[in-house]
N, CA, C and O atoms as a printed pandas DataFrame, in Angstrom:
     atom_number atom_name residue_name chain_id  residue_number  x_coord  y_coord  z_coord
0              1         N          UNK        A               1    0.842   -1.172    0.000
1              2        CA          UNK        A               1    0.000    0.000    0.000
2              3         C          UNK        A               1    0.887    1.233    0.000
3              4         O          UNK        A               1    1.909    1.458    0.648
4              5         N          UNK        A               2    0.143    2.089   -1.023
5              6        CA          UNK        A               2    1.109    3.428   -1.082
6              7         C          UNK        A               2    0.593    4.291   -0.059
7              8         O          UNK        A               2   -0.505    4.071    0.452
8              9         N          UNK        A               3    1.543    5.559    0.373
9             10        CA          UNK        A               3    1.173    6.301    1.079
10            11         C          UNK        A               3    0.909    7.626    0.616
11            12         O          UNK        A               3    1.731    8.052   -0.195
12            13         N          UNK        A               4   -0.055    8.403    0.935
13            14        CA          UNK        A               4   -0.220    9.471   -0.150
14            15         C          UNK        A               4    0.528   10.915    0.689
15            16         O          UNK        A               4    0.834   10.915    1.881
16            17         N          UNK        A               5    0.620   11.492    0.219
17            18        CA          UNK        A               5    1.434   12.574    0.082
18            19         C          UNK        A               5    0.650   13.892   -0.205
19            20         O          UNK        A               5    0.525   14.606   -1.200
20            21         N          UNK        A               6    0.123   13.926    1.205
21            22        CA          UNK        A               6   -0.735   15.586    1.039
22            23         C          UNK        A               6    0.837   16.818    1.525
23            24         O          UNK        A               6    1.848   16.695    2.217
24            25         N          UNK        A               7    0.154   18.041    0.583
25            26        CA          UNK        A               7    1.059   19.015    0.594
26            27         C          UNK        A               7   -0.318   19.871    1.745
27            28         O          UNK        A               7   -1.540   19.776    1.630
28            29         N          UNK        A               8    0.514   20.682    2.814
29            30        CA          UNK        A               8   -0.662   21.567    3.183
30            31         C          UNK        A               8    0.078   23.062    3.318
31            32         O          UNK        A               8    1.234   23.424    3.103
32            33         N          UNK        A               9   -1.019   23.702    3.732
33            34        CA          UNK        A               9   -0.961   25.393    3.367
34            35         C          UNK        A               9   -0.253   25.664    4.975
35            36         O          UNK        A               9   -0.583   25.091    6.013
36            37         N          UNK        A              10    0.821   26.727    4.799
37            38        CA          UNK        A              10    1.007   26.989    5.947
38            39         C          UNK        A              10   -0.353   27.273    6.996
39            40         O          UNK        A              10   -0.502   26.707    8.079
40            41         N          UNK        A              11   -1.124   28.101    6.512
41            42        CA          UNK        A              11   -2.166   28.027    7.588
42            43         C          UNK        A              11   -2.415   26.755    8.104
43            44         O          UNK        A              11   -2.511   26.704    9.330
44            45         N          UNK        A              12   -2.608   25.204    7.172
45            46        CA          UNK        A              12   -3.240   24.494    7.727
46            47         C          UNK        A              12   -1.992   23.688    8.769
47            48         O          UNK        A              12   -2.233   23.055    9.797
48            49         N          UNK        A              13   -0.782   23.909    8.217
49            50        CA          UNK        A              13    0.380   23.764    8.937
50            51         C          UNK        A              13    0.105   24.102   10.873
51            52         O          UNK        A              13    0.069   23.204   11.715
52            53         N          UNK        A              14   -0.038   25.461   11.138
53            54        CA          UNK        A              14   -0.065   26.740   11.907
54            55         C          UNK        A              14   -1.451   25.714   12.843
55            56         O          UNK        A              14   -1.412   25.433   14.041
56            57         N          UNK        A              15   -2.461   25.365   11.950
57            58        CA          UNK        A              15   -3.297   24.870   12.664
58            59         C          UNK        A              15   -3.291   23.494   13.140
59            60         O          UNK        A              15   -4.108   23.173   14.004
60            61         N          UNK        A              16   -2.439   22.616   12.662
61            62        CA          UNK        A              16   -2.055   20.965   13.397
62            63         C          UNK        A              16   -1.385   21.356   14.363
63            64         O          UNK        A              16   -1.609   20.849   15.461
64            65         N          UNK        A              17   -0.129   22.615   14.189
65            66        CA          UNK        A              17    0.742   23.299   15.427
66            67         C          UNK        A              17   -0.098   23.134   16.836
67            68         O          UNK        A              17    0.237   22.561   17.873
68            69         N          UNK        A              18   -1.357   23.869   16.489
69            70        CA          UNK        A              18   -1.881   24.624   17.461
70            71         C          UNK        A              18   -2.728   24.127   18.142
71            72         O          UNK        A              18   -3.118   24.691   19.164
72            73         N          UNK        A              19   -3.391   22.518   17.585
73            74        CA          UNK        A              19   -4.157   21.920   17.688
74            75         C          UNK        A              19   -3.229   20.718   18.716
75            76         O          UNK        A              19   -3.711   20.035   19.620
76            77         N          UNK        A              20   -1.728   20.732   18.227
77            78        CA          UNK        A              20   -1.159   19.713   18.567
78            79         C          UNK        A              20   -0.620   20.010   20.331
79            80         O          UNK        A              20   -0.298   19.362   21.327
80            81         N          UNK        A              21   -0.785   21.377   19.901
81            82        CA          UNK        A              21    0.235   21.963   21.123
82            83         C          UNK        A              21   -1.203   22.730   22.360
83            84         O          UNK        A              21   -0.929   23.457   23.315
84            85         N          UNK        A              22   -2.663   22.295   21.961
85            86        CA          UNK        A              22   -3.400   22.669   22.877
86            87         C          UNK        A              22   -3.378   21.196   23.393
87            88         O          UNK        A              22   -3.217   21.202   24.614
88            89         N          UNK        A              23   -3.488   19.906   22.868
89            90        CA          UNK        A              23   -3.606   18.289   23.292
90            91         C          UNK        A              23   -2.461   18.480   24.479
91            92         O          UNK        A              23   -2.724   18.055   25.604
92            93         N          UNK        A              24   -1.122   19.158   24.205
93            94        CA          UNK        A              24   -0.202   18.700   25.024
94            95         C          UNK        A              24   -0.854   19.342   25.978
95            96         O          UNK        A              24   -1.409   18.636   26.820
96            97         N          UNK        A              25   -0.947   20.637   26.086
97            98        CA          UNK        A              25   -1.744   21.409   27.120
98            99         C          UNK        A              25   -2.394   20.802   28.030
99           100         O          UNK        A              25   -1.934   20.745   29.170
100          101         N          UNK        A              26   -3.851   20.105   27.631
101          102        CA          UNK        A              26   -4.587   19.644   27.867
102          103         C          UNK        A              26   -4.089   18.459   28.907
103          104         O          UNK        A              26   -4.384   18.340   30.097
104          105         N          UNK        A              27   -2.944   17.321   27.800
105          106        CA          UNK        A              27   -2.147   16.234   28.517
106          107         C          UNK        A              27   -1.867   16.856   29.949
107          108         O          UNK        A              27   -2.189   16.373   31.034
108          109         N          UNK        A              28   -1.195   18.035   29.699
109          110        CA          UNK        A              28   -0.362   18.015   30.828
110          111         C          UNK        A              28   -0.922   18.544   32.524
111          112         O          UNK        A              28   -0.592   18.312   33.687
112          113         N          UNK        A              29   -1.935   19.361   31.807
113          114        CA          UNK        A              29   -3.348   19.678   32.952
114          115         C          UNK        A              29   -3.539   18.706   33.243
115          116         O          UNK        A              29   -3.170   18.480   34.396
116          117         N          UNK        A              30   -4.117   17.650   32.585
117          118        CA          UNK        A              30   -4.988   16.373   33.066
118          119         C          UNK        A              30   -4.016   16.025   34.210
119          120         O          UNK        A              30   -4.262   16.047   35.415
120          121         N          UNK        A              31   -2.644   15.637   33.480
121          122        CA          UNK        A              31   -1.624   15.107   34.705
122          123         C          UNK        A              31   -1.583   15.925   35.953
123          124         O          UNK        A              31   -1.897   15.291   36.961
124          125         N          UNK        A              32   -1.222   17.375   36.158
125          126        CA          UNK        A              32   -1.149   18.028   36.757
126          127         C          UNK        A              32   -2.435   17.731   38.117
127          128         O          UNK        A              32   -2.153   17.482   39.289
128          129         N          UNK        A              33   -3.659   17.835   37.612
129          130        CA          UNK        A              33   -4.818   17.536   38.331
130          131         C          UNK        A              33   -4.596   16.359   38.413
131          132         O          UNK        A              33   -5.090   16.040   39.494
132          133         N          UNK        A              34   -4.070   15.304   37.865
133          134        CA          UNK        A              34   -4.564   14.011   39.096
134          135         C          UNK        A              34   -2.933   13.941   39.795
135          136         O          UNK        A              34   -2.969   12.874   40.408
136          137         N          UNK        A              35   -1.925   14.375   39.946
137          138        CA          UNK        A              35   -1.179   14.770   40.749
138          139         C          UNK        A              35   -1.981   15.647   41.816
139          140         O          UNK        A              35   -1.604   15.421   42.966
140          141         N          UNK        A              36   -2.786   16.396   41.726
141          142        CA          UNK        A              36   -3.202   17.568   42.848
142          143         C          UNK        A              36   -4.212   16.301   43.553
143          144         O          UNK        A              36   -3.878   15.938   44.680
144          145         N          UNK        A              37   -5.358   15.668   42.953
145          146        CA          UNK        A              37   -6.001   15.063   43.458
146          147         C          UNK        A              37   -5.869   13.438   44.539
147          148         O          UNK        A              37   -6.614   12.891   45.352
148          149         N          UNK        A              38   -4.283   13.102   43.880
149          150        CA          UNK        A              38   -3.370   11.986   44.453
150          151         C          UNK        A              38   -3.051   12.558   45.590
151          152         O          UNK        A              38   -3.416   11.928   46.582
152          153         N          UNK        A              39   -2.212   14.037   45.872
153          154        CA          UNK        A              39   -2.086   14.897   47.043
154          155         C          UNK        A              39   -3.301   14.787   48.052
155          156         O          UNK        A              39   -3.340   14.508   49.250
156          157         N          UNK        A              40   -4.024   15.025   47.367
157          158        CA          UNK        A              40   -5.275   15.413   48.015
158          159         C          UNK        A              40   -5.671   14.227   48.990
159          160         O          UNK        A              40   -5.978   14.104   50.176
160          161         N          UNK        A              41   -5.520   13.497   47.985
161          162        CA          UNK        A              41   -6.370   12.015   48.458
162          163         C          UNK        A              41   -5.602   11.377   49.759
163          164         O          UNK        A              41   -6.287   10.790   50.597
164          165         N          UNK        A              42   -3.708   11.523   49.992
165          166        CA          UNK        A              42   -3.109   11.443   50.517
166          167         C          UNK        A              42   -2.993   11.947   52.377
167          168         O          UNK        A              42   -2.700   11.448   53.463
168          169         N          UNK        A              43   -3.526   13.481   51.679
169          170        CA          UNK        A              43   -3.919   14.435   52.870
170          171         C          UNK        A              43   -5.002   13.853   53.652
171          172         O          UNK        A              43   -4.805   13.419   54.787
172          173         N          UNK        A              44   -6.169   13.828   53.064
173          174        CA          UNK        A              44   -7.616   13.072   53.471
174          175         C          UNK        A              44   -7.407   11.817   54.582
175          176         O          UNK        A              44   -7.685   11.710   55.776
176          177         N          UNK        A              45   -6.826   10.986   53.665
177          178        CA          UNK        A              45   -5.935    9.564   54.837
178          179         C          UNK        A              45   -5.698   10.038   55.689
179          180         O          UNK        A              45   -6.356    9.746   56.688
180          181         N          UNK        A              46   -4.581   11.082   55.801
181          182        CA          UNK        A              46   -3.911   11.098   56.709
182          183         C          UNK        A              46   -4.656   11.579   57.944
183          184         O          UNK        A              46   -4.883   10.997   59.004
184          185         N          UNK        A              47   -4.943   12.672   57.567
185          186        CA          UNK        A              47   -6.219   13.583   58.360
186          187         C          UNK        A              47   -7.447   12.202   59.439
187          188         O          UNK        A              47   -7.576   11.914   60.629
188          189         N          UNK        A              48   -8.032   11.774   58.223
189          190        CA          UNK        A              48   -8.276   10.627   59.044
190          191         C          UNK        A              48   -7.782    9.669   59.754
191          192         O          UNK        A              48   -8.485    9.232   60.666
192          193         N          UNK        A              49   -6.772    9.232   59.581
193          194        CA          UNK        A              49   -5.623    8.536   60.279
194          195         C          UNK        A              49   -5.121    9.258   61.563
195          196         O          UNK        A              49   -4.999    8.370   62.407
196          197         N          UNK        A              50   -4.770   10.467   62.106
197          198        CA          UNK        A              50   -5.009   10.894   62.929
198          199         C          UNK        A              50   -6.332   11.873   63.951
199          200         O          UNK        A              50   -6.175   12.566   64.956
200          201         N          UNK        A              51   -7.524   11.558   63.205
201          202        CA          UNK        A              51   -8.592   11.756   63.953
202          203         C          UNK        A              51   -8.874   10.352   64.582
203          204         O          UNK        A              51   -9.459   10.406   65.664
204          205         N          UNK        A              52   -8.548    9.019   64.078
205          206        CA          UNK        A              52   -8.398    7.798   64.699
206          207         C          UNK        A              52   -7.789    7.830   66.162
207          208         O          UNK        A              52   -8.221    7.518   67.272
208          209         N          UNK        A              53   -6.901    8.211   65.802
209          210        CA          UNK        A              53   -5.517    8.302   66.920
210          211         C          UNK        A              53   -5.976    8.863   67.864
211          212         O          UNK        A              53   -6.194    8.338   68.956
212          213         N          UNK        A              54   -6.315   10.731   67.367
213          214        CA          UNK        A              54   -6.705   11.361   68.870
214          215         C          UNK        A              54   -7.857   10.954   69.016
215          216         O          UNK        A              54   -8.191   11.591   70.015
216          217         N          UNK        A              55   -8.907   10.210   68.674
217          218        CA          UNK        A              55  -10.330    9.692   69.557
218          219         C          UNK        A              55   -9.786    8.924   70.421
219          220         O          UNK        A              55   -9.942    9.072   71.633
220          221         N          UNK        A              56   -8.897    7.770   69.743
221          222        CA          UNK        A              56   -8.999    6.581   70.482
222          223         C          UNK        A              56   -8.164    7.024   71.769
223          224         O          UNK        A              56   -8.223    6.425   72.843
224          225         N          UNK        A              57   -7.356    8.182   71.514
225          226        CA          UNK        A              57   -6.447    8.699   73.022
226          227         C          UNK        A              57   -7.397    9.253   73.932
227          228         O          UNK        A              57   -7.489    9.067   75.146
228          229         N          UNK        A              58   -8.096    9.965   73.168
229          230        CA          UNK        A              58   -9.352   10.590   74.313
230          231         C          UNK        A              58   -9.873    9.610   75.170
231          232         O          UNK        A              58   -9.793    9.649   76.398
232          233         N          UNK        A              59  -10.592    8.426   74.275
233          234        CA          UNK        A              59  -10.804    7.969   75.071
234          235         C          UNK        A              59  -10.119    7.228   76.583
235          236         O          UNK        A              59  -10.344    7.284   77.792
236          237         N          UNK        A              60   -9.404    6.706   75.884
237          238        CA          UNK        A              60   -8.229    6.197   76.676
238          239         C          UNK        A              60   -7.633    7.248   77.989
239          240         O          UNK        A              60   -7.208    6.760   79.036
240          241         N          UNK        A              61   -7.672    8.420   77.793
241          242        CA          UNK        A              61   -7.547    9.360   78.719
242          243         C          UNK        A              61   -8.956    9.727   79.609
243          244         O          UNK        A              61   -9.011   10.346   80.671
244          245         N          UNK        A              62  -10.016    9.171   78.865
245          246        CA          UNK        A              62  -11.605    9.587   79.754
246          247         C          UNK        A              62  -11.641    8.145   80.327
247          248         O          UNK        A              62  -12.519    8.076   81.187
248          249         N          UNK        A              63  -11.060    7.101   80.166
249          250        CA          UNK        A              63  -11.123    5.793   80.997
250          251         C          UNK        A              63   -9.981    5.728   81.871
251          252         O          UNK        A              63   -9.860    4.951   82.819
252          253         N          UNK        A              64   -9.169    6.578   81.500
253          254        CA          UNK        A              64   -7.929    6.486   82.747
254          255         C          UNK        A              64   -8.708    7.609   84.091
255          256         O          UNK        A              64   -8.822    7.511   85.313
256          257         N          UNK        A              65   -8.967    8.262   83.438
257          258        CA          UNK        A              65   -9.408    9.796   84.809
258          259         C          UNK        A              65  -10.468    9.000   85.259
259          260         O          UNK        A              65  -10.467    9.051   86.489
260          261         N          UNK        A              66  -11.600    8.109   84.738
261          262        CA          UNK        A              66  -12.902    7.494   85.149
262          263         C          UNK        A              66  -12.536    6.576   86.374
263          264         O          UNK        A              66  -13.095    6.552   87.471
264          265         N          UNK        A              67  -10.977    5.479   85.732
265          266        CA          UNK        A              67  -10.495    4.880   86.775
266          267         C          UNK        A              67   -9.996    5.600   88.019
267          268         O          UNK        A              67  -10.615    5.384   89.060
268          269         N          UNK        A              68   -9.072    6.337   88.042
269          270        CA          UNK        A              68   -8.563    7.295   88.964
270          271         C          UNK        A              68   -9.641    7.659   89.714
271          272         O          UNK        A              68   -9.473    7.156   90.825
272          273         N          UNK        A              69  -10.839    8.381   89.677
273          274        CA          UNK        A              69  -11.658    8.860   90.158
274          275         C          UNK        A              69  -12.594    7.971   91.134
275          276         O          UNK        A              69  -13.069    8.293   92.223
276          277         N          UNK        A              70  -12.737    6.558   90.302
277          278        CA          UNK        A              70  -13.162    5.432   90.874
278          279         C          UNK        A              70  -12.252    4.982   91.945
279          280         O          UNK        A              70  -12.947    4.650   92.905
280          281         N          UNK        A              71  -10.821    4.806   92.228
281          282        CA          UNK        A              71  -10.204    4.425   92.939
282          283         C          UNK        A              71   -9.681    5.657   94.057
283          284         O          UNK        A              71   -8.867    5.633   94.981
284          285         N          UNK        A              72  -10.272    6.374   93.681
285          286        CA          UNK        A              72  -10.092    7.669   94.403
286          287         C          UNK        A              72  -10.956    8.044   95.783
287          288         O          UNK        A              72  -10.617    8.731   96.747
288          289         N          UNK        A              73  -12.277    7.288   95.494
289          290        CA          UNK        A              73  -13.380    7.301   95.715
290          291         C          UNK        A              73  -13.529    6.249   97.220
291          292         O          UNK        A              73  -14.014    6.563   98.308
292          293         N          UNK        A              74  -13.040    5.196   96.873
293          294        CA          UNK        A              74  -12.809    4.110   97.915
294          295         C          UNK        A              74  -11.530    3.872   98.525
295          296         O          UNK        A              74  -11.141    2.784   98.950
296          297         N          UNK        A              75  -10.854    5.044   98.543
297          298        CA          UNK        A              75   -9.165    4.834   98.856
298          299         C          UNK        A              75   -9.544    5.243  100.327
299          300         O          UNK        A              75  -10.387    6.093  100.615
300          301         N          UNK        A              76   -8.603    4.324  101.439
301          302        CA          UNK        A              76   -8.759    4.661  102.968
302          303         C          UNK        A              76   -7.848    5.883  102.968
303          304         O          UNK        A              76   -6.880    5.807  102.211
304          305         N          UNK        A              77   -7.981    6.941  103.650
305          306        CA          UNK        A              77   -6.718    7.461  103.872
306          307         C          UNK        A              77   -6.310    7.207  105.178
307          308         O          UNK        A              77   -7.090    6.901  106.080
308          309         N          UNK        A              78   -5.042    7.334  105.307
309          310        CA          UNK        A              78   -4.018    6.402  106.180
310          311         C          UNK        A              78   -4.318    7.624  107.403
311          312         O          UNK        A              78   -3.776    7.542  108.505
C-alpha cells in the first residue's frame, strides 16, 4: 500500500501546530490535576488517620481519669 502525500498550506500547517500543542496542554493539565487530586487524596488519609488516633487517646484518657476517680473514691486514707 502506497502512502499518499498531502502538501498543506502553511495556515493548515499553523493549525495541526496549534491543535497539537493545545492536546499537550490539555495532557499536561490532566496530569497536573490528578497529581493535585493523588495529594489530596493522601492528605484526606492522613487527616483521618489521625482523627483515629486522637479519639482513640481521648478515650483512653476519659477511661484512665474514670479509673482514677473510681479508685479515688474508695481509697482509705491512712
Amino acid at each position: 500500500m502506497g502512502m499518499a502525500v498531502v502538501a498543506l498550506t502553511d495556515d493548515q500547517v499553523k493549525r495541526v501546530r496549534a491543535m497539537k500543542h493545545h492536546e499537550l496542554v490539555a495532557s499536561a493539565e490532566t496530569q497536573d490535576l490528578a497529581v493535585v487530586v493523588e495529594a489530596s487524596l493522601r492528605l484526606h488519609r492522613a487527616t483521618v488517620f489521625l482523627n483515629v488516633i486522637l479519639t482513640a487517646l481521648t478515650i483512653v484518657l476519659i477511661l484512665l481519669t474514670a479509673a482514677l476517680v473510681y479508685t479515688a473514691e474508695f481509697s482509705v486514707p491512712s
